[in-house]
N, C-alpha and C positions, 0 to 999 in steps of 0.2 A: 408376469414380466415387469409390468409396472411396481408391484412391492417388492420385487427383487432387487433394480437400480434403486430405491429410496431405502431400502434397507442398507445397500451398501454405502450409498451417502451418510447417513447412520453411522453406520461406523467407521468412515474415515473422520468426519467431523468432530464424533465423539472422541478420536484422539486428538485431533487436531486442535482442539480447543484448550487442553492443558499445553500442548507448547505453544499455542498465540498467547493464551494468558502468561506467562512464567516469562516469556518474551515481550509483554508489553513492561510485566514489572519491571523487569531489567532497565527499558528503554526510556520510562520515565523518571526509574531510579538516578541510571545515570546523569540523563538530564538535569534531575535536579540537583543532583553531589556537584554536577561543574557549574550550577548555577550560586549554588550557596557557598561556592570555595575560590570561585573566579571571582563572580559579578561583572563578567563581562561578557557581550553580546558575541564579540568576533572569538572568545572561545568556544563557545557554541554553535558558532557556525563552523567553526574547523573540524569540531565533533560529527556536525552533522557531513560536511564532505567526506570524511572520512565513511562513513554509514551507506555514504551515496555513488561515491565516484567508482569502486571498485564491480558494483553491478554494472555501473552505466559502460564500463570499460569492460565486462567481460560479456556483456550482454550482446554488446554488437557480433559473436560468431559461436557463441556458447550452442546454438540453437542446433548445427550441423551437428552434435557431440547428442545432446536430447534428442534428436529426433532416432539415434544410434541406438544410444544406449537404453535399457529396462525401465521405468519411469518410477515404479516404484522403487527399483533400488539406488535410483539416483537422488530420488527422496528421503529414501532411509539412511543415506548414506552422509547425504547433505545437513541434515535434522542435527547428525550425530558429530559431523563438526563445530556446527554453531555451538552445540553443548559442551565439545570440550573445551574449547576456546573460551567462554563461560567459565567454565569449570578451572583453567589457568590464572585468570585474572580474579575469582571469586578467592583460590589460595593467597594470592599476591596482597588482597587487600585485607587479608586474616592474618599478614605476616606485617605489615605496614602499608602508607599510601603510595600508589604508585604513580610514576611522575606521568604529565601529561601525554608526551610521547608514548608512551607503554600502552597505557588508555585508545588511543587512536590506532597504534598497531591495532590491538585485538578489534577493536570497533571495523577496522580496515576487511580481516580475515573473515570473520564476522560474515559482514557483508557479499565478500568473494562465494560465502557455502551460500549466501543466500540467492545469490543469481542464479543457483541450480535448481534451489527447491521449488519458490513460485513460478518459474515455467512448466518446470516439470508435472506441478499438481495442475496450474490453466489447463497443460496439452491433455493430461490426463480425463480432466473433466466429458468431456465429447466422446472416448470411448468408454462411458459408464453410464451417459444420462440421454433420454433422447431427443433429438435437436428443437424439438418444441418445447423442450422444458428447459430449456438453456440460460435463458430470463429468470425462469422461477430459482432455478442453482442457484445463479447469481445474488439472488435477494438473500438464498438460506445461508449464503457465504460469509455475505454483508453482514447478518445477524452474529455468526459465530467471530467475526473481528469485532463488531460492535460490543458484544457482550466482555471480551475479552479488556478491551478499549472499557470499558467500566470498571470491572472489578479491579484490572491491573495495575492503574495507578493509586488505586485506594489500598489496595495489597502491597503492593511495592511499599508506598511510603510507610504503613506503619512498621512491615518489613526492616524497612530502610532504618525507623526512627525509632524501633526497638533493639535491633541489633543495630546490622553494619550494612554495607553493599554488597559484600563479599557472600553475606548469606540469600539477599537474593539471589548472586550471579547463581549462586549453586540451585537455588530453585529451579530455575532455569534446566539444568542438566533433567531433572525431575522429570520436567515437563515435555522434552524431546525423547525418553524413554519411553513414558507412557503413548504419547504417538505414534512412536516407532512398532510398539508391538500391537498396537490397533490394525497399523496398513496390514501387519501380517496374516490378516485375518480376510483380507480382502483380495482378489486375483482382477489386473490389469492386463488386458490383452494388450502385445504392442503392432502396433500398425505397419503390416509390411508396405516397406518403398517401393517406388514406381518403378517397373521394368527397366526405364529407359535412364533410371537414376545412375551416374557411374559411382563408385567408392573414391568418388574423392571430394576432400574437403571443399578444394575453388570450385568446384564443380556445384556440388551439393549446396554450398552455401549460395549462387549465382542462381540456382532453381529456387530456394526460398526464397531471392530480393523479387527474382522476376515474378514468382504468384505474388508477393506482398503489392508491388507497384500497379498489377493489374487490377486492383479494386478500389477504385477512386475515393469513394466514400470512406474506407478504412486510413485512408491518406489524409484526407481532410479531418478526421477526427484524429488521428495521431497528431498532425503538427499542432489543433486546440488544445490538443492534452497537453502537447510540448510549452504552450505559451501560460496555461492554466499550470502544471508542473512549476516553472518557473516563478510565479509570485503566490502561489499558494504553498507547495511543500514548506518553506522556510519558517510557515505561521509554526507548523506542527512543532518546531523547535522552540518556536520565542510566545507559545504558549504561557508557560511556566515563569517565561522572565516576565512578559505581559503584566500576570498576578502579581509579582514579586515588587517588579519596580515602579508599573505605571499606579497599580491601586494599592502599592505596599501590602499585602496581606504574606501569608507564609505557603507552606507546602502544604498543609489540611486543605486549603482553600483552593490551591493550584490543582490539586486531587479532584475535589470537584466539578469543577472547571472541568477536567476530563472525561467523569464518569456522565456528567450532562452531556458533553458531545457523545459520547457513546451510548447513551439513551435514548439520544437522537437519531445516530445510527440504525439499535436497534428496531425504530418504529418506523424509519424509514426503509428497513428491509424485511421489517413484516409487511408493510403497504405495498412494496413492489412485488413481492410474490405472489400476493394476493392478485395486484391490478396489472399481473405483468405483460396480460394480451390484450389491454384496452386501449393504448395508443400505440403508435409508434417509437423504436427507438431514440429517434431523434429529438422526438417529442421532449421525452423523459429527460434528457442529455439538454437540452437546451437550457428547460426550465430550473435544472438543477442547478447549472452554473451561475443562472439569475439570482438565483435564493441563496448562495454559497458567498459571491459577489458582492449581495446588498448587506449580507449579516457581514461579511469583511468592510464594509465598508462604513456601517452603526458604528462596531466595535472601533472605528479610528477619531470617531468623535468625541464618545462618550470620554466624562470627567470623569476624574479618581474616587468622587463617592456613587459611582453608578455601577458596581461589582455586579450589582442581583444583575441589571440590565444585560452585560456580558452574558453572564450566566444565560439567561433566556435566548442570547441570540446565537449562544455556543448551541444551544439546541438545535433550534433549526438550523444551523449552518451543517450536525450531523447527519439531520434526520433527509437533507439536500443531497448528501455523497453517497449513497448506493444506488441512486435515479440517475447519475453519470457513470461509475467504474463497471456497475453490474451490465448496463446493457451495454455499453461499450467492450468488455469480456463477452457478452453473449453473442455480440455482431463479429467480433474475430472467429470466434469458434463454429459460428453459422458459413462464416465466407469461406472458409478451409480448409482441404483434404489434414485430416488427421497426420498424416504423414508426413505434412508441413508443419503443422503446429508448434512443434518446437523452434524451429527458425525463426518465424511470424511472432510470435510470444514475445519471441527473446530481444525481436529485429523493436518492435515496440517500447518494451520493457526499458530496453536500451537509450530511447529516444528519449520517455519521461525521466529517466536516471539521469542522465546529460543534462537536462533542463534544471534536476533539483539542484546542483553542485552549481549552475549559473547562478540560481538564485539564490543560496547561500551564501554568495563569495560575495554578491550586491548588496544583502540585506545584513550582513557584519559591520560592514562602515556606515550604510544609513542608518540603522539603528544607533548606532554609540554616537552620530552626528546629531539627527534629529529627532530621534525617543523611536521607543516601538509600535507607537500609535501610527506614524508616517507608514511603516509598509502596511500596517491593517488597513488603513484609507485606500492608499492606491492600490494596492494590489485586490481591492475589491473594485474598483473603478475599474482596471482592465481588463478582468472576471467578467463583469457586465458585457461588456464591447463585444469581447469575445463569445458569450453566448448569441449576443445579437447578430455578430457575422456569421458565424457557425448558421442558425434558423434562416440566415439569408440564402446562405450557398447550398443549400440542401435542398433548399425549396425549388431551387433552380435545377439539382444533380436527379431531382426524383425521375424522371423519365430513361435516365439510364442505367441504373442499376436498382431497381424496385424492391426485390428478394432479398437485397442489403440491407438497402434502408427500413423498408417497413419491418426486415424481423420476421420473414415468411420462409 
């Protein structure tokens, strides 16, 4: 039984990793094409709202519709828009450049397939692995974005800086094909609903707010995600401008700058698979946001000839982020009748999505005001606080939901 679920992880992953990577190329492609054709910070954040707000707006009731529909076919389905959409804008820019607007449509549509897929695979998870191994998932997840998070910005750009964008976008297409025919290989059983569920959306959707609300703990770590979301997403954007303008270097060196947070990743979700039953979730989640916090908050100081230093704290500020997303995914999927899953995901999902379009639309005018060192300082200052509240109010919540919090 046991090498039968790991077998199938296997091969969802084994597909899954050529559309994350072809998907990250894209993503930093782009970023960099508006980086070296703007030069400016509030283009990139409109990019990034663009990226963000069409999840966070469909996420809020998408979840009634997954908990409905096939999971993998809402996967396969999904996959294979994001690809043609790709595959639209990859022609457009083999035929010339296309104007900003056009850019942010597709980044828009984009994002819309994408509020289907990552629930759909979270909910999925729980009916293939079993619930003690839900931590260790989580690490082997973290590794397959990590690794993709390495190669893809190093791929992308040469990509990018051999031909055009256009030839990445089309990579991209590649990459959701071969995924697609991996799931095929694989059978998802779908969770029948509860007797007392009726067939209706208010309905259905009022039964997921109400299991989401009943579990305190999963509350409390939503609205830290919601405030952490808010001045952490926006870095993932002003990465690349970071290199660009505060230590002048080019896009080779912004590459790296990537593939070291993804290395970091990597090792931080070979660690958590390994140690993933020796503390508590909270533990893990706490400390992570300490370490995520203090490297955003180095990185705000450091001068323009301190690049390696970045470099080294891009590290751990990776190897920091699956000791938060992984057991905070493992604690949803613990707390949940499957049959919920999709709502709860999405009801989440939703919440961190809303927070990152906050904090892109803040960090556009402060960056072009006062450089992009200002949001690395404080947004690692808040980081901090916030892990520290978070370890405070748990400490206190531990007596009322145990099997939550400790991850049992």
């Amino acid at each position: 039984m046991q090498l039968k679920w790991q077998k199938t992880f296997a091969i969802i992953f084994s597909g899954q990793i050529f559309s994350i990577l072809t998907s990250s190329m894209v993503q930093f492609s782009v970023i960099w094409h508006l980086t070296q054709t703007s030069g400016s910070a509030s283009v990139l954040m409109i990019a990034g709202l663009a990226g963000f707000l069409p999840q966070a707006v469909l996420g809020s009731f998408i979840g009634v519709w997954l908990d409905r529909w096939n999971r993998k076919l809402t996967m396969i389905i999904a996959d294979s828009a994001i690809a043609f959409f790709s595959l639209v804008l990859g022609v457009y820019f083999f035929f010339g450049e296309p104007s900003l607007a056009f850019v942010y449509v597709i980044l828009m549509v984009r994002s819309a397939a994408s509020a289907f897929h990552g629930p759909s695979f979270q909910a999925a998870i729980p009916l293939l692995a079993p619930a003690d191994q839900l931590t260790r998932v989580a690490g082997w997840q973290q590794m397959v974005y990590s690794f993709s998070s390495i190669i893809g910005p190093a791929l992308g750009i040469a990509v990018y800086s051999a031909t055009s964008l256009g030839a990445v976008l089309l990579l991209d297409v590649a990459g959701a094909l071969i995924a697609n025919v991996m799931l095929l290989f694989i059978k998802i059983h779908q969770p029948k609903p509860e007797a007392t569920q009726a067939p209706s959306f208010i309905k259905e959707f009022k039964l997921g707010w109400d299991a989401f609300i009943q579990v305190k703990p999963v509350i409390v770590i939503t609205l830290a995600t919601a405030i952490f979301s808010t001045v952490f997403m926006p870095l993932a954007t002003l990465f690349p401008y970071m290199t660009l303008s505060h230590f002048g270097r080019g896009g080779y060196s912004a590459s790296i700058v990537e593939a070291i947070f993804g290395i970091g990743m990597i090792a931080g979700g070979v660690l958590l698979s390994v140690v993933a039953s020796k503390w508590k979730d909270i533990t893990y989640m706490s400390l992570s946001l300490a370490v995520i916090g203090l490297t955003c908050l180095l990185s705000g100081v450091f001068n323009k000839e301190a690049f390696i230093l970045f470099v080294i704290v891009s590290f751990f500020m990776g190897a920091a982020a699956p000791f938060f997303h992984g057991p905070y995914m493992a604690m949803i999927q613990r707390a949940f009748d499957p049959s919920m899953l999709g709502r709860v995901i999405s009801l989440v999902t939703s919440v961190m999505m809303f927070s990152s379009p906050i904090g892109l639309a803040l960090a556009g005018p402060v960056v072009d005001k006062y450089g992009v060192q200002a949001w690395f300082f404080w947004s690692g200052l808040v980081i901090i606080l916030t892990s520290a509240v978070l370890f405070a109010l748990f400490q206190r919540m531990r007596v009322e939901q145990p099997a939550v919090l400790e991850g049992e």
